[in-house]
Structures are given as C-alpha cells and as structure tokens.
N, CA, C and O of each residue as an XYZ file, in Angstrom:
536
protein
N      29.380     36.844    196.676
C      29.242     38.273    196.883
C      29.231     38.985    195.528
O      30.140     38.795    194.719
N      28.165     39.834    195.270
C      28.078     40.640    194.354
C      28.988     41.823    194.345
O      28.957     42.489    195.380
N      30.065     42.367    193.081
C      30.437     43.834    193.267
C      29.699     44.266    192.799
O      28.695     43.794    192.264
N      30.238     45.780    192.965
C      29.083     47.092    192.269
C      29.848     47.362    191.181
O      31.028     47.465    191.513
N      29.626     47.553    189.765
C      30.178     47.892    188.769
C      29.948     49.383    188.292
O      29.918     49.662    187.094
N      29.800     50.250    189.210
C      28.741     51.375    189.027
C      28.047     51.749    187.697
O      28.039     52.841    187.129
N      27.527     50.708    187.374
C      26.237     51.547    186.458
C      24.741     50.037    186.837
O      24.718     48.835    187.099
N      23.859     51.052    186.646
C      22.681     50.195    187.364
C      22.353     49.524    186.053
O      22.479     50.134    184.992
N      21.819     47.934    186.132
C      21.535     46.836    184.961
C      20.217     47.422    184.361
O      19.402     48.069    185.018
N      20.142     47.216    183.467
C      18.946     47.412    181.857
C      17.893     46.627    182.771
O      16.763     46.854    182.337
N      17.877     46.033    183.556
C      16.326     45.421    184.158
C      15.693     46.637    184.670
O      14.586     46.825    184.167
N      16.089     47.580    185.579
C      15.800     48.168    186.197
C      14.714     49.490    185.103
O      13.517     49.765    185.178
N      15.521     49.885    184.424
C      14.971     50.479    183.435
C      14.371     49.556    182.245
O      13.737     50.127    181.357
N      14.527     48.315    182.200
C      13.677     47.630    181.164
C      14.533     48.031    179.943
O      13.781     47.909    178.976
N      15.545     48.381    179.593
C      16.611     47.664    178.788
C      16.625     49.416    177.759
O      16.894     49.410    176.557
N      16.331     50.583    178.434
C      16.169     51.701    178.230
C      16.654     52.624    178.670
O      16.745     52.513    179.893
N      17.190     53.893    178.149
C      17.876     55.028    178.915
C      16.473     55.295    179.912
O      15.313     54.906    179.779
N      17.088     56.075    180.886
C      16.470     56.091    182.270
C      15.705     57.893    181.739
O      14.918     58.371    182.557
N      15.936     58.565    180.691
C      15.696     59.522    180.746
C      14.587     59.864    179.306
O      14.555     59.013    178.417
N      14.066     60.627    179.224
C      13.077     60.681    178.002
C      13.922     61.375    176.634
O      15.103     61.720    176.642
N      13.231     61.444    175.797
C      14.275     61.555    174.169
C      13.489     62.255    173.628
O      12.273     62.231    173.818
N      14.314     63.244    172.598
C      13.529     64.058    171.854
C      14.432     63.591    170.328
O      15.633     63.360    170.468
N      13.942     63.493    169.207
C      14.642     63.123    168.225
C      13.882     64.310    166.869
O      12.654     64.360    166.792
N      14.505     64.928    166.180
C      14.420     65.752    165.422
C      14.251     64.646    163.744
O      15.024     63.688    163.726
N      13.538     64.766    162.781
C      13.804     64.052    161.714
C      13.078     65.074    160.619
O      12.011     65.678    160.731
N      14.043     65.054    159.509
C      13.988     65.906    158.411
C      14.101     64.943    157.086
O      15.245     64.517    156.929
N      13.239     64.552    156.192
C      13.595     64.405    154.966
C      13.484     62.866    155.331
O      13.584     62.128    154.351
N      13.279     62.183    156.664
C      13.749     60.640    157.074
C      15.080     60.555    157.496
O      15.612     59.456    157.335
N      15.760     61.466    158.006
C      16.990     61.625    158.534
C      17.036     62.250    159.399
O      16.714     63.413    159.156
N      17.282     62.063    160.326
C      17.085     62.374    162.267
C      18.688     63.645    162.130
O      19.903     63.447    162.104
N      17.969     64.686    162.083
C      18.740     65.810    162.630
C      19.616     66.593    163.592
O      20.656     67.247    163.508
N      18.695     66.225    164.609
C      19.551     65.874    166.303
C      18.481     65.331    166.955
O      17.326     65.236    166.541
N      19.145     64.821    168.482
C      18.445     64.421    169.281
C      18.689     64.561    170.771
O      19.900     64.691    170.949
N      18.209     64.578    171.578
C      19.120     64.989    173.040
C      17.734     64.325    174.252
O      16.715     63.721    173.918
N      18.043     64.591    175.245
C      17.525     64.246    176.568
C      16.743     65.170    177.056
O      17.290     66.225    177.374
N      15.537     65.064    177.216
C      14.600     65.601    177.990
C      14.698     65.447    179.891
O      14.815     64.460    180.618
N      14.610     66.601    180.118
C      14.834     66.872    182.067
C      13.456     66.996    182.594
O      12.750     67.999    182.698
N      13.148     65.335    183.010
C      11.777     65.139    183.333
C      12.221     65.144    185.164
O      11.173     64.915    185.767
N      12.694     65.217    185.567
C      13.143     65.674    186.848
C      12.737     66.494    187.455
O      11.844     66.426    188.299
N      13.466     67.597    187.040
C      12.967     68.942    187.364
C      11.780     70.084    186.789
O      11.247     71.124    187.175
N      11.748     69.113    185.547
C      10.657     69.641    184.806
C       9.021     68.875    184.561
O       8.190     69.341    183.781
N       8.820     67.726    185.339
C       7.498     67.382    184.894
C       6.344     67.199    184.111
O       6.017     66.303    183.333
N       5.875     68.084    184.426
C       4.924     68.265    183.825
C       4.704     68.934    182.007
O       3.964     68.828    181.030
N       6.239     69.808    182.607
C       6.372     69.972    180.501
C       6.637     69.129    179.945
O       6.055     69.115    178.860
N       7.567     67.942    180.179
C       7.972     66.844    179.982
C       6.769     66.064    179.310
O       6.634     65.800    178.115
N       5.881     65.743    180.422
C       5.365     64.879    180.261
C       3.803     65.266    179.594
O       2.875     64.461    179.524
N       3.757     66.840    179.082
C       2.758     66.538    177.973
C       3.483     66.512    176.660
O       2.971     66.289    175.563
N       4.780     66.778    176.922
C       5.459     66.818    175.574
C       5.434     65.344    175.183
O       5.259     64.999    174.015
N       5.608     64.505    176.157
C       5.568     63.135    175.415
C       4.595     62.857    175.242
O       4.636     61.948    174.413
N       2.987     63.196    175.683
C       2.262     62.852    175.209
C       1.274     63.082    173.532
O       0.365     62.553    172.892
N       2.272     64.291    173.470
C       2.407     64.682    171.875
C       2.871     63.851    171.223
O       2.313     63.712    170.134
N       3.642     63.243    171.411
C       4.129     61.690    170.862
C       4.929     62.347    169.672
O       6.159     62.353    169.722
N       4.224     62.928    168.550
C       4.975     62.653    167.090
C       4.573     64.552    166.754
O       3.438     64.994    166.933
N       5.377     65.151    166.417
C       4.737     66.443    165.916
C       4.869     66.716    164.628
O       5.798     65.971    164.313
N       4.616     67.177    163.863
C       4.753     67.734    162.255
C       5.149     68.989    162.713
O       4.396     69.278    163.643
N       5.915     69.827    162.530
C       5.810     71.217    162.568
C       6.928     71.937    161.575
O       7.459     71.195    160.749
N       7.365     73.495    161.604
C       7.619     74.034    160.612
C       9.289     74.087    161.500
O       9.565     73.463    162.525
N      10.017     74.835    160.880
C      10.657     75.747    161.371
C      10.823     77.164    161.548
O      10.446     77.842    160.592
N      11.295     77.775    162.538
C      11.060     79.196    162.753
C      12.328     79.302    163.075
O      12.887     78.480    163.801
N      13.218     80.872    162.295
C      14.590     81.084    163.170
C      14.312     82.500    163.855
O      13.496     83.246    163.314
N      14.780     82.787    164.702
C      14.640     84.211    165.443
C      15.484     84.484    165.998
O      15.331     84.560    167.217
N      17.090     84.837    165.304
C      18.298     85.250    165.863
C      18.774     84.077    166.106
O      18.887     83.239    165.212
N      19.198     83.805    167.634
C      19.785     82.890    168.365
C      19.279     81.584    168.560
O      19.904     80.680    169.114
N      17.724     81.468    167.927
C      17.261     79.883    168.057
C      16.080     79.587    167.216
O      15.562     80.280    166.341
N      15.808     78.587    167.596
C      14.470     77.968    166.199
C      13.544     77.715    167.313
O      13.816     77.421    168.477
N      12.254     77.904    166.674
C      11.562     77.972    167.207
C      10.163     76.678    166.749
O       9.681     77.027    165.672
N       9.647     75.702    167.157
C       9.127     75.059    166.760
C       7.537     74.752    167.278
O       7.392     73.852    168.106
N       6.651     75.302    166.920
C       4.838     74.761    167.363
C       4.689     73.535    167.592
O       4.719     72.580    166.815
N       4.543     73.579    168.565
C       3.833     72.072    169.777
C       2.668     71.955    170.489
O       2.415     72.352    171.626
N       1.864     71.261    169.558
C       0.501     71.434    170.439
C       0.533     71.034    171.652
O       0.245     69.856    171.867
N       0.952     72.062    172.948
C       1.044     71.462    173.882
C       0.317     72.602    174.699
O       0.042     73.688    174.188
N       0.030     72.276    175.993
C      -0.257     73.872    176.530
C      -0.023     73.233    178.360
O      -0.492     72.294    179.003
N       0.723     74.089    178.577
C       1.451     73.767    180.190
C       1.670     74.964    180.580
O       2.162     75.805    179.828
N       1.367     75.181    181.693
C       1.951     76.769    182.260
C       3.351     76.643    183.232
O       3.847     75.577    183.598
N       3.839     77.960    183.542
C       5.054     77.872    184.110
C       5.821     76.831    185.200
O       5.451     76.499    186.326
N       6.892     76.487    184.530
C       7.168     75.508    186.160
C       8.846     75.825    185.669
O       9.450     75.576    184.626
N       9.174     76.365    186.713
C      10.643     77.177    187.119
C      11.780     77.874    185.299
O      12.804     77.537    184.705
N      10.523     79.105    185.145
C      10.860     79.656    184.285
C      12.188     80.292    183.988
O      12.657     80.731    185.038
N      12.985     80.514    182.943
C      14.308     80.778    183.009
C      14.068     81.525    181.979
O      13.037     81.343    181.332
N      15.201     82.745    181.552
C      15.342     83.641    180.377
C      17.176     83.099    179.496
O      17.666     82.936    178.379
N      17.560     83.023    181.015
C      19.612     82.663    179.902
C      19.435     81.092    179.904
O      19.154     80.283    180.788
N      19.698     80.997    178.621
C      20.125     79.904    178.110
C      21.459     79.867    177.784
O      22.309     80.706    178.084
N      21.675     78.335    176.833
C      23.126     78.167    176.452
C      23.122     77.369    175.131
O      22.111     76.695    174.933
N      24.102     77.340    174.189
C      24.155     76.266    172.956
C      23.413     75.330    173.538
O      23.261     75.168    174.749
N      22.573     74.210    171.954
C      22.178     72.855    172.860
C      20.963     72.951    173.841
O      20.410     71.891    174.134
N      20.500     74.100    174.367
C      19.720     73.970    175.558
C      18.156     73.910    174.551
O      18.067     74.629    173.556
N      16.887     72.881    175.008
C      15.825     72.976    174.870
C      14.768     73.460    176.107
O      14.626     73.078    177.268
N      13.981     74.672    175.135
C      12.726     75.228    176.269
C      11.641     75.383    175.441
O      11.501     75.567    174.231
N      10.473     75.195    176.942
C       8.976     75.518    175.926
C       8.503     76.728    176.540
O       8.362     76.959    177.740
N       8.254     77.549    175.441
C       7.954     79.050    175.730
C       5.830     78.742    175.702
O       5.073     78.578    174.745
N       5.574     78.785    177.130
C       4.716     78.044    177.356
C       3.191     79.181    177.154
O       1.991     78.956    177.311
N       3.862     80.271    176.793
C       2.610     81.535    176.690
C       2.225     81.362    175.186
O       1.054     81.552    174.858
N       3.341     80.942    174.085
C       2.926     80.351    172.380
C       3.137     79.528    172.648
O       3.820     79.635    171.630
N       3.404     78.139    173.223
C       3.224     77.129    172.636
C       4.526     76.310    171.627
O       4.338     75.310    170.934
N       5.749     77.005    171.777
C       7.008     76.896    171.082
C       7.692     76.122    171.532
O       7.613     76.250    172.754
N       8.512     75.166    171.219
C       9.940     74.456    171.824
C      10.854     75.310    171.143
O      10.797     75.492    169.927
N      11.550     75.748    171.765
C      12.688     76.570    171.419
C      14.429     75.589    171.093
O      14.594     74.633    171.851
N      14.960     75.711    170.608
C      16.657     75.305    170.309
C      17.224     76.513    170.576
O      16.775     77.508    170.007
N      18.001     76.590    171.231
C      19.118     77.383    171.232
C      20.376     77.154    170.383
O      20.974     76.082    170.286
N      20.771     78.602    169.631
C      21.896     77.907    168.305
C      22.713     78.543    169.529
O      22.950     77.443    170.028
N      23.341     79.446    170.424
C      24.446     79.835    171.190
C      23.939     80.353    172.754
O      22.834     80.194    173.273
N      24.848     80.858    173.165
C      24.581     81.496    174.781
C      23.518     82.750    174.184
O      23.681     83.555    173.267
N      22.278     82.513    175.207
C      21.512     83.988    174.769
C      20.173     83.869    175.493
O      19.372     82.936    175.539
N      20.156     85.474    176.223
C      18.801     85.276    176.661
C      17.441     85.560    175.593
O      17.430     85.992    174.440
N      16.604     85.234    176.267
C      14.972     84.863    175.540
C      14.539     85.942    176.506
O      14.676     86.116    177.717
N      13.885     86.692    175.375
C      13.056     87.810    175.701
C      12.032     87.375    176.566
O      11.935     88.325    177.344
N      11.257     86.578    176.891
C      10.539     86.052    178.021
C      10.851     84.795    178.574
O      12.051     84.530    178.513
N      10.140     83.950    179.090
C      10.504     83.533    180.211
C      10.209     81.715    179.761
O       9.105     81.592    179.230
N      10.775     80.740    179.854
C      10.354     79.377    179.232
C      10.708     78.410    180.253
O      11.226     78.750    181.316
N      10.404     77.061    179.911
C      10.137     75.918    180.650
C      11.986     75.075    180.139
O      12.087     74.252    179.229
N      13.084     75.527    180.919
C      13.825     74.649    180.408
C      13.362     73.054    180.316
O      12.755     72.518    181.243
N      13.710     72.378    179.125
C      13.495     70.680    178.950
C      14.292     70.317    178.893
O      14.306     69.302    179.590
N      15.695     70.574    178.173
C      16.355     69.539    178.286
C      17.464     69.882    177.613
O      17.876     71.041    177.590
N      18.085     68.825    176.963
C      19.785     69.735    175.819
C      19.452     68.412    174.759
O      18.862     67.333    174.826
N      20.249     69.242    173.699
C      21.058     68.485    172.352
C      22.158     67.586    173.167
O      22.725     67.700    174.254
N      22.176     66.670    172.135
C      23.654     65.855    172.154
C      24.508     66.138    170.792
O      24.386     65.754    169.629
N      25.190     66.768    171.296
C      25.920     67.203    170.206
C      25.525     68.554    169.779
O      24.510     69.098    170.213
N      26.620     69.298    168.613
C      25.612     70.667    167.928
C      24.709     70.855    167.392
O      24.135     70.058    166.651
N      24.397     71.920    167.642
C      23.193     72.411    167.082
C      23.060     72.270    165.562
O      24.067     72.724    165.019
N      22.298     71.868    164.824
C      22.699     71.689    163.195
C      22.289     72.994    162.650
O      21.809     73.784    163.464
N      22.378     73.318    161.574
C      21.598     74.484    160.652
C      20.520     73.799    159.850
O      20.489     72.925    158.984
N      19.647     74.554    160.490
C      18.588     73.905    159.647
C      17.834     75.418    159.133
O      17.858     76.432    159.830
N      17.092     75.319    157.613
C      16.431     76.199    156.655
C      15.265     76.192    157.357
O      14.734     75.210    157.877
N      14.824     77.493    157.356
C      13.693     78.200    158.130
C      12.316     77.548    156.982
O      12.435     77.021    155.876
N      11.716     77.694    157.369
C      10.288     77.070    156.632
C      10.787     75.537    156.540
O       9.882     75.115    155.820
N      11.540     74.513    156.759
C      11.519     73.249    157.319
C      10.860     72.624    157.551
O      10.706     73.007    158.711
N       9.912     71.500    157.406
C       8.690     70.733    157.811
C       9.921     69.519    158.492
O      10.678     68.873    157.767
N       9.887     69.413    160.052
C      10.360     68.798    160.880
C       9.581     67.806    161.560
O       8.565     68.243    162.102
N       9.815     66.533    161.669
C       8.805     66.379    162.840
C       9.855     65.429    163.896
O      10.824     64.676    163.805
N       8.995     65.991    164.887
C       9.744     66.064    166.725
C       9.000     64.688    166.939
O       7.814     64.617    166.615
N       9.489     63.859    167.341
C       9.505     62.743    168.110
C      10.249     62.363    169.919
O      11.337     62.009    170.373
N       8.813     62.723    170.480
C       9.314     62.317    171.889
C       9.139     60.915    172.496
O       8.286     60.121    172.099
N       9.794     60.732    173.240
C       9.981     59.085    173.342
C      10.464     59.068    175.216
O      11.460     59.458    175.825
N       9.215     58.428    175.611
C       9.923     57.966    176.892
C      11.157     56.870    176.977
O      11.649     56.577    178.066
C-alpha cells in the first residue's frame, strides 16, 4: 500500500515547478523572481512566455516600475488595487508593471502574478532583461 505524502512527485510535472517563472537579471545577476498566475490569467501568461527573453529599460512612476513587453493581449479580469510584490500587464501600453507597495493603478491591468520576496530598488533607466520560463 502506497501513503500519500502530500506533495505530488516531479514525474508528474517532469521534475519542474508546476507554475510559470518570471526572473528579472541586471548586470548577470538575477534581481528578483516570482510566479506567474497562469490559472486565472491565461492568455497574458501565455504570450508573456512566449516573449521568452526581453531586453527592456526601466521606468519608475511613484509606486511601481514599469517595464515594455512586446506583448499585446487585451483585458482578461482587469484590476486597479494592487499590493507589494504584485505583477500586472497594463495591456492598453504594453507594460509589466512591479508594484514597490499597496497602491492603486490609475487604469486597469492584467494581474500575473507576485515577487518572491521584496521588491528590490532598482535605478530608473536600467537595461533589465525579463526572462519567462514555463
């Protein structure tokens, strides 16, 4: 008889977190990284991974950074309050957003997903590049 150890074996997922990854890298040093919410979110999800690798800048605007993603997806269960940690794509520019604290966004975005861990400080004009990873 088999027990249940509650957590499901690496076969199932092929020896991989069950969830998609976003990894931040600056300079060759990975900045943050957190979990993408391909669940509830789909379809942003999943052109974001098909962006695979991005080059982009940094942008700060108060409460979060703002980052260009050639991506283009329209609304799917838009939200304005966010929280520390939280990732959205503001899908009318084309932005992945970071949230540095609790704060709403003047329009309306595609929550994706969260940081693990804090938010870092990062210098505005920044050449970042975003790595998504199923």
């Amino acid at each position: 008889m088999i027990e249940w150890s509650g957590q499901l074996p690496n076969i199932i997922f092929g020896g991989r977190s069950p969830l998609p990854r976003i990894r931040a890298i600056v300079n060759g040093t990975e900045v943050f990284s957190g979990s993408l919410d391909i669940a509830n979110h789909p379809k942003t999800v999943n052109e974001l991974l098909r962006a695979r690798t991005v080059k982009t800048i940094a942008v700060l605007r108060g409460d979060y950074y703002m980052f260009r993603v050639p991506v283009r997806v329209g609304a799917e269960k838009p939200e304005s309050a966010y929280k520390e940690g939280d990732l959205a794509f503001d899908f009318m520019g084309g932005w992945l957003l970071l949230f540095k604290k609790r704060s709403m966004y003047a329009g309306r975005a595609n929550y994706v997903g969260a940081l693990e861990g804090r938010v870092p400080d990062i210098k505005p004009g920044t050449e970042i590049v975003l790595v998504f990873t199923p």
